[in-house]
C-alpha angles and dihedrals in degrees: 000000000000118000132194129270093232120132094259095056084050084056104050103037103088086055093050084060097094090174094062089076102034091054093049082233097159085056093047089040087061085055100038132001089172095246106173094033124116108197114185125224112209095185137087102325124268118266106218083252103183090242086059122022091099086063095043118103124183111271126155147225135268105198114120100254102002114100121190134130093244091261095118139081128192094171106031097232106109087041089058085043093046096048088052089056101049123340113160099206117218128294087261097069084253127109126057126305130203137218093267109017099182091059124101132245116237090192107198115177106209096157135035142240087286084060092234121123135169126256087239087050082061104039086053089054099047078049097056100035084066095053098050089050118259128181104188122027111211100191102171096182143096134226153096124308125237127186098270093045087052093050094051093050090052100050097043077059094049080046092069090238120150109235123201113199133195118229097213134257128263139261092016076055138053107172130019112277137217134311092025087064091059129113112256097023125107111228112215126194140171144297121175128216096287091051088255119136110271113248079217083066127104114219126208139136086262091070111107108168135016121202125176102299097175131086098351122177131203141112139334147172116308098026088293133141126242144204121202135155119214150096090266080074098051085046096058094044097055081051081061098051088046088060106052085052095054086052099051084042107032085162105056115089121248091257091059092049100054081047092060091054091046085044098058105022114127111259117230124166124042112341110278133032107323129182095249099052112015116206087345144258110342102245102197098195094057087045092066104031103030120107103243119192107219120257108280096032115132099227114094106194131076131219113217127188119259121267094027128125086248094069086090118093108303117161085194087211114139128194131235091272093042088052101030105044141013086107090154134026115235134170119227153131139191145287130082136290096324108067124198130187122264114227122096117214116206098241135026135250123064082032120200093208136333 
């Protein structure tokens, strides 16, 4: 659903943001609002939406024949993508805000206004995104891999990038995609409003985080708001939470801070690491507070800090994909060769995703 850019809707918007409040983010924001942090946006572009422009630097696209410098949206997706990660709101305390409002945008188009891109296009963007130093890759979309596309991933992860992944959306998906299911990336799937796990949600043994995935407001085209329900949300608001880490810690490698987020993440499911969950629900105050033992230490728990979100049952316990990789974030879902974004908007058109 695509609202207008009145005044009103500039009003009512933060309150809109349900996930604000459920993620504690005015309490991380007073630790950490990721100055000094570049995340890249492989979608759609970014339209200069007044919440965000401050935040917005020049990309490009990827796509063969088109030019551009990524500043331009035709669908509204990697606007909405774009304002979870790091909209600034408006000096009157209205507008929407971001997980870490003080990063910058990277904007990347690698699909068009039909929110369809090629696994190549893809493959170009999280290249680029490398080379024009990024230091989170938000990739919201689902699809097949190539070797190009494979390539990319890797090095972005050699690169010491942090990737954020979508697990997919039912029921257009039944299994988490690619690149979600690489080494090295962080699956992320759904939670609605209540914590539970999001019937839009794909399950599988590759998911690693969950983050709210329903009725989820930001920004769109025009200086417009927008409401959309999917895993690509959830995606681009763990790349937030990636980001505000790598600004608190500019010096931990991408592997450790994904660890950080699996570490203290609050468990849900059954105890342990489950195929619906993860390691559980991303708890951005413990991710920046907690005492996290680094990757290879013998010891399983974590000690987080009191009156966090992570006071709830956590076993801390990772498994060997949760220590060993999540090197870089990356935002994607699941299908082959042709890969398509993974929000859903309430009513079409404009869509936010299919």
């Amino acid at each position: 659903m695509i609202s207008g850019a009145s005044p009103g809707a500039a009003a009512r918007i933060r309150d809109d943001q349900w996930h604000l409040g459920y993620l504690k983010v005015s309490e991380a924001n007073q630790i950490s609002r990721g100055e000094g942090v570049v995340v890249a946006v492989a979608d759609t572009g970014v339209d200069p939406h007044p919440d965000l422009r401050k935040n917005l630097l020049v990309g490009t696209t990827t796509i063969p024949g088109e030019s551009g410098d990524g500043r331009r949206d035709a669908n509204s997706h990697g606007t909405s993508m774009a304002g979870l990660i790091a909209a600034h709101g408006q000096s009157d305390g209205t507008g929407a805000l971001g997980i870490a409002p003080k990063a910058e945008i990277l904007p990347i188009q690698s699909s068009g206004a039909d929110n369809m891109g090629a696994a190549d296009d893809l493959a170009a963007a999280i290249n680029y995104a490398v080379a024009n130093g990024a230091d989170v890759l938000c990739v919201p979309s689902s699809g097949g891999s190539s070797p190009e596309l494979i390539q990319a991933v890797k090095a972005a992860i050699s690169a010491d990038v942090v990737l954020v992944a979508a697990a997919g959306n039912a029921p257009e998906d039944s299994y988490v995609g690619y690149p979600a299911t690489e080494q090295g990336v962080i699956a992320v799937g759904g939670t609605n409003r209540l914590g539970e796990h999001a019937t839009v949600s794909v399950s599988g043994p590759e998911v690693d985080l969950v983050a709210p995935a329903v009725d989820i407001y930001s920004t769109s085209y025009g200086g417009k708001y927008s409401k959309g329900t999917g895993t690509s949300s959830a995606t681009a608001i763990v790349a937030g939470a990636a980001a505000l880490i790598r600004s608190k810690y500019p010096n931990l490698p991408a592997q450790e801070v994904a660890h950080r987020l699996t570490a203290t993440a609050i468990d849900k499911g059954p105890p342990g690491r489950d195929d619906e969950y993860g390691f559980g629900v991303i708890d951005l105050v413990a991710a920046l507070t907690a005492d996290v033992p680094p990757l290879g230490f013998e010891t399983p728990s974590v000690t987080a800090p009191p009156a966090t979100a992570a006071e709830e049952e956590n076993d801390g316990n990772s498994t060997a994909r949760g220590l060993v990789t999540l090197g870089v974030l990356l935002a994607a879902g699941g299908g082959y060769l042709v890969w398509r974004r993974r929000r859903r908007g309430d009513d079409p058109p404009p869509r936010i995703s299919r």
